[in-house]
Phi, psi and omega in degrees: 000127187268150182224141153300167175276347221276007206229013176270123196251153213230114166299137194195089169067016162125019211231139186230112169261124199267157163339287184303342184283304202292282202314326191284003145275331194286316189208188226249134195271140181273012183270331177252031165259160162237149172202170175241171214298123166270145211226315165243200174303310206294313192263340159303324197299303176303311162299313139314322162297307196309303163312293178310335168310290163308321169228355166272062178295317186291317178296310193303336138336311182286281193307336139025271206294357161275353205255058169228039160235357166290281202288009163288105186298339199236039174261130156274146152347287189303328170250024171265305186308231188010277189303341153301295211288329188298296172315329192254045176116323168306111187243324162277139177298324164352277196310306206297291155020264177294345158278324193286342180286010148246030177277115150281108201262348166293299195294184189291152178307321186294358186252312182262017174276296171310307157326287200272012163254337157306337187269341171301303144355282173318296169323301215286343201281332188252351159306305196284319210272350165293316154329294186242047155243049153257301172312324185325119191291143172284150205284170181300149132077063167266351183254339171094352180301327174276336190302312170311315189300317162316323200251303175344301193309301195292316144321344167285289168326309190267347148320304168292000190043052195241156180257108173347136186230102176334313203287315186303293209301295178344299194276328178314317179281339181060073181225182154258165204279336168292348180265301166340283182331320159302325189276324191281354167296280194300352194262274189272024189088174167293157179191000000 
C-alpha cells in the first residue's frame, strides 16, 4: 500500500500525527486568512505583503523587494506571480514557468490567491526548518579528540593483548556503543 507523506503518522505517546498536523504548526493554515477580492497586479502585491507580513515573516523577508513593484501600473498577475516565485528561490525560467502554471488566474482570486499562499506556507515551512539545522549544535569530536581517545583505547587492548571491547570504550567516553562503532568504522574500515 503506497501512502503520501502528507498520510505518514509519526508515533507520539500512543497518538499518531500525520505531517500535515506537524507543518501546520510552523504556519498559519491559508485557508483560514481572509483577505479581499484582488482584481490587479497592484493590490496582490498589497495583500500579499500584508498576509505574509503577519504570519509568514521569514518569506516576507525575501518578499520585502517586491513591493516597490506596486507603483508599476501596467505589472500582470502573471509576472508579478513569476517575481514572487523568483524571490523565493526559483531561479530558471523553466522552473518559473512551471510553478506559476498551476494558478488558474480564470477563476476567482479567493482559489489561486489560496494557492499561492500555499506555496508561501511551504516557503516559510522550509525557511524555519532551514534555521533550524543552522542553529543546530556541531557534533562532538570537531577536533578528532574522540577518534585520538579511541584509537588510545584500542592500542591499550592490543598491547595486553586483549580484544577491544566497544561496549567498555562506550561507557568510558560516555558515548553509544553505536557511535563508537562509527568511529571505530572510520578509523580501521569495516571489518
Amino acid at each position: 500500500m503506497h501512502r503520501s507523506s502528507a498520510d505518514c503518522a509519526v508515533p507520539n505517546n500512543s497518538k499518531s500525527i500525520h505531517l500535515s498536523e506537524l507543518l501546520a504548526e510552523l504556519v498559519t493554515d491559508p485557508k483560514s486568512i481572509e483577505f479581499r477580492d484582488i482584481n490587479d497586479a497592484g493590490s496582490l502585491l498589497e495583500v500579499l505583503l500584508e498576509v505574509t507580513e503577519q504570519y509568514y515573516p521569514m518569506t516576507f523577508s525575501c518578499l520585502r523587494e517586491l513591493k516597490q513593484s506596486t507603483s508599476q501600473k501596467r505589472i500582470s498577475v502573471r509576472k508579478l506571480l513569476l517575481a514572487t516565485h523568483f524571490v523565493m528561490g526559483s531561479k530558471r525560467v523553466e522552473d518559473l514557468n512551471r510553478e506559476i502554471s498551476v494558478y488558474d488566474l480564470k477563476k476567482t482570486s479567493k482559489v489561486w490567491f489560496t494557492q499561492l499562499l500555499s506555496t508561501v506556507a511551504r516557503h516559510e515551512c522550509m525557511r524555519v526548518i532551514e534555521e533550524q539545522c543552522a542553529n543546530r549544535k556541531p557534533r562532538k569530536d570537531k577536533k578528532g579528540e574522540l577518534r585520538i581517545e579511541i584509537q588510545k583505547e584500542l592500542d591499550l587492548a592490543k598491547t595486553h593483548n586483549k580484544k577491544a571491547n566497544q561496549a567498555a570504550i562506550a561507557r568510558k567516553l560516555k558515548l553509544s556503543k553505536q557511535r563508537v562503532n562509527k568511529l571505530v568504522e572510520e578509523l580501521y574500515g569495516k571489518k
